[in-house]
Short mmCIF file of the C-alpha atoms (twelve columns), coordinates in Angstrom:
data_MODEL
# 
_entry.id   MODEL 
# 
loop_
_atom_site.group_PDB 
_atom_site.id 
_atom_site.type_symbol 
_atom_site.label_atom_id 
_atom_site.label_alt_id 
_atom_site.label_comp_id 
_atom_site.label_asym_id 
_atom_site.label_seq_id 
_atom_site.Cartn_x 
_atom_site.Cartn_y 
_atom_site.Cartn_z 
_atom_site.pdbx_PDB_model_num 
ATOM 1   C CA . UNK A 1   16.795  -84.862 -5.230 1 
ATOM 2   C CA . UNK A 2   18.502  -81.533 -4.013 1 
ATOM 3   C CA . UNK A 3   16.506  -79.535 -1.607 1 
ATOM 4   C CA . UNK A 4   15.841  -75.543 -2.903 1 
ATOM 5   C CA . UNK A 5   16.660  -73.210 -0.621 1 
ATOM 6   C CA . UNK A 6   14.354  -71.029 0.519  1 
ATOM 7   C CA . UNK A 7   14.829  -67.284 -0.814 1 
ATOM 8   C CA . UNK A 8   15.501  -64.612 1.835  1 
ATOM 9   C CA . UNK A 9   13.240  -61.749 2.207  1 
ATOM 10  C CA . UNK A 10  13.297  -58.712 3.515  1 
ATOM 11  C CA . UNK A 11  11.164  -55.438 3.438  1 
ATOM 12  C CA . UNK A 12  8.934   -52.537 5.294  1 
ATOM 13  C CA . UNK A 13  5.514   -53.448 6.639  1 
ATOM 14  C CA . UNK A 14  3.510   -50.377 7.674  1 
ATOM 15  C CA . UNK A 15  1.125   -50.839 10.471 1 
ATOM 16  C CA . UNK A 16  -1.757  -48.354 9.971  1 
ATOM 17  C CA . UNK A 17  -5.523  -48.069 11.139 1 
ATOM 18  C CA . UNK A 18  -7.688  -46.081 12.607 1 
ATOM 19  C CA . UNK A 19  -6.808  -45.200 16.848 1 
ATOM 20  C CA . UNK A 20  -7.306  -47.666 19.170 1 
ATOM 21  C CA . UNK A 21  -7.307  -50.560 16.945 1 
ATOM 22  C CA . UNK A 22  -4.869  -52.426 18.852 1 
ATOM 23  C CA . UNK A 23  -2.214  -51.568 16.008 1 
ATOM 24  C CA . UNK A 24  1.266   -51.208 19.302 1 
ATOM 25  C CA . UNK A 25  -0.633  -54.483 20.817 1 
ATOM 26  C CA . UNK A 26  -0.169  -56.381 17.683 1 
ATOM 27  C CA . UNK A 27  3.146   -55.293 16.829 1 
ATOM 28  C CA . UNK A 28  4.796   -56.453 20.600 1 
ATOM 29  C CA . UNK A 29  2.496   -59.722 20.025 1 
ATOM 30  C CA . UNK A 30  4.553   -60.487 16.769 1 
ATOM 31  C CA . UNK A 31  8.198   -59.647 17.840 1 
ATOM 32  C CA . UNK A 32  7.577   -61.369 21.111 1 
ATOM 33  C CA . UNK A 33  8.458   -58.596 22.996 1 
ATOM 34  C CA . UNK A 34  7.501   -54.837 24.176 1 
ATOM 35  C CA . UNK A 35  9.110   -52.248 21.821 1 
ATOM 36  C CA . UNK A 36  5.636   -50.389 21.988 1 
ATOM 37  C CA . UNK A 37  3.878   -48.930 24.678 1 
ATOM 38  C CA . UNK A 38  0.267   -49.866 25.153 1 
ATOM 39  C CA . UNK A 39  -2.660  -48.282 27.046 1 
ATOM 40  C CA . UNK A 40  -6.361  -48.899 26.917 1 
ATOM 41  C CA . UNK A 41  -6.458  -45.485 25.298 1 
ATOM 42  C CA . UNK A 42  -6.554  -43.728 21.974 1 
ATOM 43  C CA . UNK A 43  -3.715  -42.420 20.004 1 
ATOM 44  C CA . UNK A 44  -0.930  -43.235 22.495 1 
ATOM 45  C CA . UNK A 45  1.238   -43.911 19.747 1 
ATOM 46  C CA . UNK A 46  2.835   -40.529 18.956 1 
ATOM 47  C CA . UNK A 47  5.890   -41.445 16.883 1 
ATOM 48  C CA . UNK A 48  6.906   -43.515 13.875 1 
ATOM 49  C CA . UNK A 49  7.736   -46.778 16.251 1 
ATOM 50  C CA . UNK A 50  10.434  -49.671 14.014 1 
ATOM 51  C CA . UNK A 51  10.262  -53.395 15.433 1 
ATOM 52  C CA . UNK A 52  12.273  -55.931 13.512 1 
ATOM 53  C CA . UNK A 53  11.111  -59.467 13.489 1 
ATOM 54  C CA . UNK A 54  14.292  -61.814 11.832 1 
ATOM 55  C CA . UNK A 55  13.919  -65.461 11.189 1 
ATOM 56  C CA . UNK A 56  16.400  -67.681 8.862  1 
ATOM 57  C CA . UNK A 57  14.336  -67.284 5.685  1 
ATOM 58  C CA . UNK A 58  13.565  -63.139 6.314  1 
ATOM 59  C CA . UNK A 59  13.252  -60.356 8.154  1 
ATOM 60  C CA . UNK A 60  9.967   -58.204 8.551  1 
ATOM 61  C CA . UNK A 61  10.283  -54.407 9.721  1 
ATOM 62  C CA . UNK A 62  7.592   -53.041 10.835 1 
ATOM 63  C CA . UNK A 63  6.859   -49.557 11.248 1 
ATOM 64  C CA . UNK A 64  3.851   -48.988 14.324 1 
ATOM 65  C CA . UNK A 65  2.189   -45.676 12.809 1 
ATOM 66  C CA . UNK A 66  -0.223  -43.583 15.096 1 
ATOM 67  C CA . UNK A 67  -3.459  -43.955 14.646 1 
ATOM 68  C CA . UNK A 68  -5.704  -41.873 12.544 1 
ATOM 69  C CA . UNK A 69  -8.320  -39.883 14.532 1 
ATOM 70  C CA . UNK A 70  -10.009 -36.804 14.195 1 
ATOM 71  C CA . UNK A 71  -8.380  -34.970 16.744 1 
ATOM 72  C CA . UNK A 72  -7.505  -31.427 15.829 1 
ATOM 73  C CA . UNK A 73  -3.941  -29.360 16.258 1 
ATOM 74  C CA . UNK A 74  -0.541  -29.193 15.288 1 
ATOM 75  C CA . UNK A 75  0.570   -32.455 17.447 1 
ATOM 76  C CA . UNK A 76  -2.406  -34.576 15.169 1 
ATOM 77  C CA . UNK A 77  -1.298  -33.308 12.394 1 
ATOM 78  C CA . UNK A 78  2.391   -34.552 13.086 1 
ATOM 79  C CA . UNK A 79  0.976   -37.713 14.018 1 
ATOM 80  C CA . UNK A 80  -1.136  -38.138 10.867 1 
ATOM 81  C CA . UNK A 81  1.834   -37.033 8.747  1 
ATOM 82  C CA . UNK A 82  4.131   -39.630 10.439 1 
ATOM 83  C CA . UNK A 83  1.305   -42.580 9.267  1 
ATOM 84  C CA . UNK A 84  1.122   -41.276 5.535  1 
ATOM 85  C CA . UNK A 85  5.010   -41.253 5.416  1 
ATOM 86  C CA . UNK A 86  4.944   -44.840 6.865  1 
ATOM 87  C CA . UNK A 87  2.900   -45.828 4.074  1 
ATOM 88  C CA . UNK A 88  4.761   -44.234 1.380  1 
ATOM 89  C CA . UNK A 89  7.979   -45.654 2.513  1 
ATOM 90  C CA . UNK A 90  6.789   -49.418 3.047  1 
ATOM 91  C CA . UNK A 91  7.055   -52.492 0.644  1 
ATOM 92  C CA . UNK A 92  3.378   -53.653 2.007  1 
ATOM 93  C CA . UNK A 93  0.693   -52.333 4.168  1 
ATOM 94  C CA . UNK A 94  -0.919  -54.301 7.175  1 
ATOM 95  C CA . UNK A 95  -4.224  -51.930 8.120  1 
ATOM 96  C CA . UNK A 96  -5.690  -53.216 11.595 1 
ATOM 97  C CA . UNK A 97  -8.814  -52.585 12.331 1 
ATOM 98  C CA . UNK A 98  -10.735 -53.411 15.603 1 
ATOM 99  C CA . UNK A 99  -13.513 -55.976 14.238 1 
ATOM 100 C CA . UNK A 100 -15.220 -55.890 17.754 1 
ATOM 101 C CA . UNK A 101 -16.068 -52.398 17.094 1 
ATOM 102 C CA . UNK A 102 -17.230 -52.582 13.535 1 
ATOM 103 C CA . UNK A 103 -19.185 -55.614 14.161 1 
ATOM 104 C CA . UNK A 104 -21.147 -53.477 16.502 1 
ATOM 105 C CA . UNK A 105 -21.145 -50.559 14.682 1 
ATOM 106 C CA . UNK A 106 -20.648 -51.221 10.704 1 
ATOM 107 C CA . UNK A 107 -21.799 -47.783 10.322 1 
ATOM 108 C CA . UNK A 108 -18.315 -46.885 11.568 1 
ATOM 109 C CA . UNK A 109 -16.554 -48.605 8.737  1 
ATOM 110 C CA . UNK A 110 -16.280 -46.669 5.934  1 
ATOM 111 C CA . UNK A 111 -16.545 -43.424 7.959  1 
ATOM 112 C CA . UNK A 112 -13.116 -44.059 9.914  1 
ATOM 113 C CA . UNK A 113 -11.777 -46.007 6.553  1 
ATOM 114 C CA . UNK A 114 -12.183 -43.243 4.292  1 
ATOM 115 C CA . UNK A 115 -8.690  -41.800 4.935  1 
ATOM 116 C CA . UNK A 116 -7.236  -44.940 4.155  1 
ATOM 117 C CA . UNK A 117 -8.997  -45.795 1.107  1 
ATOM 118 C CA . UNK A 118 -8.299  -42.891 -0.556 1 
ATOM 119 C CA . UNK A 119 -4.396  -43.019 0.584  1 
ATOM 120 C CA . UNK A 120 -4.355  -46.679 -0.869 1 
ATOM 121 C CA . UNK A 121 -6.681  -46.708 -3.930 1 
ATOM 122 C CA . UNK A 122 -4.407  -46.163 -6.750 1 
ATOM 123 C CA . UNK A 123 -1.136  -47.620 -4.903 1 
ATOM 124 C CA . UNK A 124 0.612   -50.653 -6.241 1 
ATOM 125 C CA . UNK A 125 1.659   -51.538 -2.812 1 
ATOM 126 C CA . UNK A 126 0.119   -54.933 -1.304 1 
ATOM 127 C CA . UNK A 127 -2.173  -54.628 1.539  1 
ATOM 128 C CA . UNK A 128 -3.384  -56.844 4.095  1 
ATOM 129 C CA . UNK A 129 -6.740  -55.907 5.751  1 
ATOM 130 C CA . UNK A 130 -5.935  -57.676 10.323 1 
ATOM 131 C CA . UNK A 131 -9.437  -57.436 11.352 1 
ATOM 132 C CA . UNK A 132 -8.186  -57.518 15.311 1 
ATOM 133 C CA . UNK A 133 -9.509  -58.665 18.453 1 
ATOM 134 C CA . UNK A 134 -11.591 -61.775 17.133 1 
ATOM 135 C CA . UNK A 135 -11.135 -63.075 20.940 1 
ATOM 136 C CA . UNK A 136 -13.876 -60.783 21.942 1 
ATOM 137 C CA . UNK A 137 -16.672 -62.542 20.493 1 
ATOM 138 C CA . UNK A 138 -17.348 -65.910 20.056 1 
ATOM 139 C CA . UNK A 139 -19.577 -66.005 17.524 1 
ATOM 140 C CA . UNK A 140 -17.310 -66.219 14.204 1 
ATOM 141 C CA . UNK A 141 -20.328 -65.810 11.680 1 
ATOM 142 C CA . UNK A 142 -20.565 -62.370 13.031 1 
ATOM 143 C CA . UNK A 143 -17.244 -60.913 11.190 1 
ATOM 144 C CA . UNK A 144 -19.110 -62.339 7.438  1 
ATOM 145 C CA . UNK A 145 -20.767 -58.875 6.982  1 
ATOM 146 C CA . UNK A 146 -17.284 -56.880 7.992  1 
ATOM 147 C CA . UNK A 147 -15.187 -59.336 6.020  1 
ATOM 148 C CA . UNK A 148 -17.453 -58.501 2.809  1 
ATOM 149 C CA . UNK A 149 -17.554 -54.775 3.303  1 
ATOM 150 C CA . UNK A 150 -13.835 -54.774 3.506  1 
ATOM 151 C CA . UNK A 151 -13.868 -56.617 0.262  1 
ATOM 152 C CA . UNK A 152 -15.887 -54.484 -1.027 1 
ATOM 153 C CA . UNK A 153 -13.293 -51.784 0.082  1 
ATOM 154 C CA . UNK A 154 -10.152 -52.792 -0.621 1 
ATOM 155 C CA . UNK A 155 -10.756 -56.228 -3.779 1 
ATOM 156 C CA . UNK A 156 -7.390  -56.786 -3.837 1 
ATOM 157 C CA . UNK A 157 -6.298  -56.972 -0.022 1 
ATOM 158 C CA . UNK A 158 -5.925  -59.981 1.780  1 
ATOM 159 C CA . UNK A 159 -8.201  -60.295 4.962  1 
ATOM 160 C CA . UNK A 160 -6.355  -61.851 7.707  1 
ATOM 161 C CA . UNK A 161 -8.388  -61.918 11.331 1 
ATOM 162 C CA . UNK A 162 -6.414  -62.140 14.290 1 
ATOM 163 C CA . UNK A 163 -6.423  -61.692 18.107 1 
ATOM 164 C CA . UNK A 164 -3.307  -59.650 19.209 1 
ATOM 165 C CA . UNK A 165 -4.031  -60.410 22.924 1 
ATOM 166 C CA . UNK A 166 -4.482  -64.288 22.475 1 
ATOM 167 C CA . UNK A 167 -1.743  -64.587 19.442 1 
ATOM 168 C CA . UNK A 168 -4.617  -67.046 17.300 1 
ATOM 169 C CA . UNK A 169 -3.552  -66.424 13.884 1 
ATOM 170 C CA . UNK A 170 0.166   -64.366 14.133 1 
ATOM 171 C CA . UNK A 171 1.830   -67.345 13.124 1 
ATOM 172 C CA . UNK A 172 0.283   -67.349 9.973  1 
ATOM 173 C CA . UNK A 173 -0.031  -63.681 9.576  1 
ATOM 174 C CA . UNK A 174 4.148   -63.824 9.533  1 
ATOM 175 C CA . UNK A 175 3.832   -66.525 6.865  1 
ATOM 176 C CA . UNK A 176 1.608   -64.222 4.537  1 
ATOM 177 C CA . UNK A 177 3.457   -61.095 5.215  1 
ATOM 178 C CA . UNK A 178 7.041   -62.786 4.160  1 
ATOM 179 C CA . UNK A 179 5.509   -63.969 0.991  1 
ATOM 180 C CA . UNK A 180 4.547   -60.923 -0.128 1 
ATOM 181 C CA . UNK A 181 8.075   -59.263 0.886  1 
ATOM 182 C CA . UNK A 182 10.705  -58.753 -1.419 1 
ATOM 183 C CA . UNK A 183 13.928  -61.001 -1.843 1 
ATOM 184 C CA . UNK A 184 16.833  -59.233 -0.229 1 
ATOM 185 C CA . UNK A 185 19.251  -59.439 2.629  1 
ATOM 186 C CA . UNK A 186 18.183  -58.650 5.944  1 
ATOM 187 C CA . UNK A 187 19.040  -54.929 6.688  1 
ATOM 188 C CA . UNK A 188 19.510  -55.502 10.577 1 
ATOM 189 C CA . UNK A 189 21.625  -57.629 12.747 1 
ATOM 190 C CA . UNK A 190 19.320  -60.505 13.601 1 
ATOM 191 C CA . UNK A 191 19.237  -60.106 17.504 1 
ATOM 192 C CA . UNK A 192 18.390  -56.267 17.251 1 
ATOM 193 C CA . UNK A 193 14.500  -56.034 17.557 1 
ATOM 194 C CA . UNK A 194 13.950  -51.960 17.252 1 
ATOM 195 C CA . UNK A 195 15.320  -49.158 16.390 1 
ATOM 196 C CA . UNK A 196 14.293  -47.151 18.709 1 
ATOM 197 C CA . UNK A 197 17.518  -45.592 21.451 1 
ATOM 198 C CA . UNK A 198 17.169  -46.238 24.987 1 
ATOM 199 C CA . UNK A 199 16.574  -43.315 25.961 1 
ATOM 200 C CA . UNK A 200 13.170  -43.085 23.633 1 
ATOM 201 C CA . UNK A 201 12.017  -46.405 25.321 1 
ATOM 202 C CA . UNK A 202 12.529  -44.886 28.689 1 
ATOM 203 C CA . UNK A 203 10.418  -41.840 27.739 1 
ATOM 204 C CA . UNK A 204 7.871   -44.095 26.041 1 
ATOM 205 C CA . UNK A 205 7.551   -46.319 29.359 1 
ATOM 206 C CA . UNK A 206 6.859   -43.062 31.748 1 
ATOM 207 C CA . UNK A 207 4.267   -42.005 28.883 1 
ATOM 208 C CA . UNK A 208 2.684   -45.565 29.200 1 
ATOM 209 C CA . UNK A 209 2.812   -45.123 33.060 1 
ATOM 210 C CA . UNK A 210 0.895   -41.547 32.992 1 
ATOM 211 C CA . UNK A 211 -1.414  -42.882 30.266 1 
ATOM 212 C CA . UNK A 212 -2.449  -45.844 32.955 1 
ATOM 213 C CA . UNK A 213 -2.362  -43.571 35.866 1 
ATOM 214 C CA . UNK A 214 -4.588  -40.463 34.417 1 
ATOM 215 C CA . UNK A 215 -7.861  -39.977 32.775 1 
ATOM 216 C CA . UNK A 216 -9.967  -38.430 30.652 1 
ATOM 217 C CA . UNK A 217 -8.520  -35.526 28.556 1 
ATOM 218 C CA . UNK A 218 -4.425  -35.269 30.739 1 
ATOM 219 C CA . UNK A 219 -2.817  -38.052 28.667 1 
ATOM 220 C CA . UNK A 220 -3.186  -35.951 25.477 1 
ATOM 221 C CA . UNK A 221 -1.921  -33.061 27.525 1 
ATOM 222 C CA . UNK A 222 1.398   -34.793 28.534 1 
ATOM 223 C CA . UNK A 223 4.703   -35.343 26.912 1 
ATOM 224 C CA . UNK A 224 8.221   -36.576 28.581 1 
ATOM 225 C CA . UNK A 225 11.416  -35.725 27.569 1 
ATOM 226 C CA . UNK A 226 14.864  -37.482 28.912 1 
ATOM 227 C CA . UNK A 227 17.300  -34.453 29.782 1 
ATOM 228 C CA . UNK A 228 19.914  -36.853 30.964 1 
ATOM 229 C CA . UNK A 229 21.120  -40.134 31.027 1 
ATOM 230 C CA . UNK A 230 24.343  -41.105 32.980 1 
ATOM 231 C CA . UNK A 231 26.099  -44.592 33.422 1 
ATOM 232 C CA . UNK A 232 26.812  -44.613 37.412 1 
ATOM 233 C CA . UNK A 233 29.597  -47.290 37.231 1 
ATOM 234 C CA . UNK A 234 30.501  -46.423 41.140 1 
ATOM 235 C CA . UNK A 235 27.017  -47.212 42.202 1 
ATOM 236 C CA . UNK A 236 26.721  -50.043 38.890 1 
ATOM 237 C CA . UNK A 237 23.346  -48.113 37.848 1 
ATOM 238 C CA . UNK A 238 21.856  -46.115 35.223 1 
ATOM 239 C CA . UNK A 239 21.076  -42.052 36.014 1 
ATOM 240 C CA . UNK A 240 17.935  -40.974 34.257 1 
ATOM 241 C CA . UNK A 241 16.959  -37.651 34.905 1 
ATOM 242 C CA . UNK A 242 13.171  -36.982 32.871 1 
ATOM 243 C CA . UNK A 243 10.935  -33.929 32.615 1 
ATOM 244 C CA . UNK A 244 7.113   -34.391 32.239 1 
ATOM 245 C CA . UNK A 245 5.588   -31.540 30.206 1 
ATOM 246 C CA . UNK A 246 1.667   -30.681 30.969 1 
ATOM 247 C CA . UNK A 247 -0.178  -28.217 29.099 1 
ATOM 248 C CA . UNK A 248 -2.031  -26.600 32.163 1 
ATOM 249 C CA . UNK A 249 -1.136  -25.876 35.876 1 
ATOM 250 C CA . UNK A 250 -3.951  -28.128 37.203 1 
ATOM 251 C CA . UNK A 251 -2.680  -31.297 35.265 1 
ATOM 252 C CA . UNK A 252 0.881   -31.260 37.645 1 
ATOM 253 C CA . UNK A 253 -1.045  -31.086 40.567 1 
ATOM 254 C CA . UNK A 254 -2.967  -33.925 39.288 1 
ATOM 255 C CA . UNK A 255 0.322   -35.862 38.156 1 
ATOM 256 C CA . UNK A 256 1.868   -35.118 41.438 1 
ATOM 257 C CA . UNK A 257 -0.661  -36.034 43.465 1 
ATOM 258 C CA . UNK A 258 -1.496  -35.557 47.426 1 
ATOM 259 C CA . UNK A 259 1.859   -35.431 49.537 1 
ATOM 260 C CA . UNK A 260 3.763   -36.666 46.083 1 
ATOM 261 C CA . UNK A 261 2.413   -40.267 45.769 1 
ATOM 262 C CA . UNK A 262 0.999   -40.035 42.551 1 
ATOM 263 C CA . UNK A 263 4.443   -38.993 40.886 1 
ATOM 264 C CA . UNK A 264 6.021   -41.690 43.115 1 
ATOM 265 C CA . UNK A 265 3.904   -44.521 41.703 1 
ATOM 266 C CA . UNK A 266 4.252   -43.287 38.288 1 
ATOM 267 C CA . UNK A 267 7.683   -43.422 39.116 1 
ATOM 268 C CA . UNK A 268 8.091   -46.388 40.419 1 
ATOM 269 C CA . UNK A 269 6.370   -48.536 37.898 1 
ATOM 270 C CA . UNK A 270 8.151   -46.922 35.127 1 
ATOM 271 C CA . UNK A 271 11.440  -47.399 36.702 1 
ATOM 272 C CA . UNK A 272 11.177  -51.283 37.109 1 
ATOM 273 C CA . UNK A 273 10.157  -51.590 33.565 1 
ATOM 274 C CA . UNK A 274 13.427  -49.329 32.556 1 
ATOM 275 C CA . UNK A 275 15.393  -51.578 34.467 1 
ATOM 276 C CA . UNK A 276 14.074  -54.718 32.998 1 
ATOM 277 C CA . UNK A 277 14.699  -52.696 29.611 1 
ATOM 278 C CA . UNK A 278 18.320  -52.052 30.636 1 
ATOM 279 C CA . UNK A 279 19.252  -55.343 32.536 1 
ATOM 280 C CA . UNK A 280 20.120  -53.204 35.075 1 
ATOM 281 C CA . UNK A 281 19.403  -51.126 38.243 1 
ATOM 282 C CA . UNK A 282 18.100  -47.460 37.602 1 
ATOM 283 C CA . UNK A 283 17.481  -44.521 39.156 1 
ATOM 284 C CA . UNK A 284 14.971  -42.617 38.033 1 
ATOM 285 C CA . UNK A 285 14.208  -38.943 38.843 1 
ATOM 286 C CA . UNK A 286 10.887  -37.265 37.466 1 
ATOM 287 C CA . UNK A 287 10.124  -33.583 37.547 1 
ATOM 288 C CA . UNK A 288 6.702   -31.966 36.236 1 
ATOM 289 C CA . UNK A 289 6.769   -28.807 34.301 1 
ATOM 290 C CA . UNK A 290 4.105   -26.764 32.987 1 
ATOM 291 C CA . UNK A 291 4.566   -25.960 29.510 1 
ATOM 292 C CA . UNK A 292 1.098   -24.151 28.393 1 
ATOM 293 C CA . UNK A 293 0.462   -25.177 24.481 1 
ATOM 294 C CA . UNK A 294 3.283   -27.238 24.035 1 
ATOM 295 C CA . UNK A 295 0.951   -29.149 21.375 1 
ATOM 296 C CA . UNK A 296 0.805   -26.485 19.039 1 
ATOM 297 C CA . UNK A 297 4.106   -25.324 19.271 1 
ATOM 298 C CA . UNK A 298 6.105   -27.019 16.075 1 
ATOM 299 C CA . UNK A 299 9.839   -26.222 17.557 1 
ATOM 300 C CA . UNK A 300 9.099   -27.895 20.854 1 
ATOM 301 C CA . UNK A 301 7.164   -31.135 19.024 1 
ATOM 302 C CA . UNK A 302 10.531  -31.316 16.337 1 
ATOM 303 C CA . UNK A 303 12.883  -30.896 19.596 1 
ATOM 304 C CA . UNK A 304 11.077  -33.939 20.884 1 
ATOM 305 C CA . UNK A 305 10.204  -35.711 17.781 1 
ATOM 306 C CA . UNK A 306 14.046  -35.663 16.866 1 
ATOM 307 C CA . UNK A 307 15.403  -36.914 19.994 1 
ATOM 308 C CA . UNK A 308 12.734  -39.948 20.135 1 
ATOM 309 C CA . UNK A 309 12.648  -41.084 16.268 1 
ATOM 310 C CA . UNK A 310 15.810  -41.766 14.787 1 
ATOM 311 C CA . UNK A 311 14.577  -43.259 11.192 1 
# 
């Protein structure tokens, strides 16, 4: 008897959830690769972020949204109209939640899920509810209250529970996702893995590098823009000249640190990453400028947001 073959599919998977719910971690955990950035903090995804994950039978894109939080300004509001457009434009939505956090604190749940709910409750779109970070308990019982409140949420969804750290479950999380994808041709070539340009990634990794190196409120007060970028085939290296924006004078001194060494480690890190990005040796030069309200200033946030996010 004649084997069937298998019917390609392709199609748009939004990744959407409230901040911090481990939404960039997954996505890296699935292609197998960073095309992300990921801190321990909230909202450090800024921009619409496309990772393409291509196998024989299909081809998932997936489009990392930021996370929904209740943060106030101009910047949030980009950010939050960046995840609504995500879900508009995708074939199926994947909302990730952080199940450690509502297992503690169910009274969370519908508060933070409200946005979503609303966005979702008369679309035709499928979803799939990732309850995330099932490594950090070991109880498994724990997740039956969750699992039924999201039920009771979303009736239609399928609840998938995963670890993004540990990768239990992502194997079958692609499985589910394809089926539910349209048939079609895959829109990519099969060995590109983002969309994103080089010199966004670069920009991303610094970001990543201040996000790990500062605290409390500076992150949110930071943004880095490439102003150059210059193949050095004399020296066979890549020139990257970036500019770190702060909102407030005390922030560079903080970035810069005593006698330089906190701009040099920043520095540092990010440019070995770059390099193992590029395949390549780098040089990379970092100035900090102060740039009071750049957050709530819409020209500055499109000049950014258009030459970081080409979809």
């Amino acid at each position: 008897m004649e084997n069937k073959k298998t019917e390609h599919r392709c199609g748009w998977v939004a990744i959407a959830g409230p901040a911090n719910a481990g939404k960039s971690t997954l996505l890296n955990a699935m292609l197998g690769q960073k095309v992300a950035i990921v801190t321990p903090k909230p909202q450090t995804t800024r921009n619409q972020i496309v990772g393409i994950l291509t196998d024989n039978d299909a081809q998932i894109i997936f489009m990392d949204t930021p996370g929904i939080s209740q943060l106030r300004g101009k910047l949030n509001r980009t950010m939050v109209q960046a995840a609504w457009q995500s879900l508009g434009q995708a074939d199926l939505v994947m909302l990730v939640l952080d199940a450690n956090l509502y297992i503690r604190h169910p009274e969370y749940l519908e508060r933070d899920l409200a946005a979503f709910a609303d966005a979702l409750k008369d679309s035709k779109k499928p979803v799939v509810v990732v309850p995330n970070k099932v490594d950090l308990f070991g109880d498994k019982s724990k997740m039956l209250p969750l699992l039924t409140k999201i039920g009771e949420l979303w009736p239609n969804a399928e609840i998938f529970p995963v670890s993004a750290v540990t990768r239990d479950g992502l194997d079958e999380l692609k499985v589910l996702l394809t089926a539910k994808l349209p048939a079609g041709p895959a829109l990519y070539p099969e060995d590109q893995v983002s969309t994103a340009p080089m010199r966004f990634m670069a920009a991303e990794i610094i970001r990543e590098k201040l996000y790990l190196h500062l605290h409390q409120e500076v992150p949110y007060g930071v943004a880095v823009d490439v102003e150059s970028w210059e193949e050095n085939e004399e020296r066979g290296q890549t020139v990257i000249h970036a500019v770190i924006y702060v909102a407030k004078p005390m922030y560079k001194a903080m970035i810069i640190g005593k006698n330089g060494s906190g701009i040099k480690e920043i520095g540092t890190e990010a440019r070995m990453e770059i390099q193992e990005l590029l395949g390549g040796r780098v040089h990379l030069e970092l100035w900090v400028k102060v740039r009071e309200n750049w957050m709530d200033d819409p020209a500055f946030l499109r000049e950014l947001g258009q030459s970081a996010q080409p979809v």
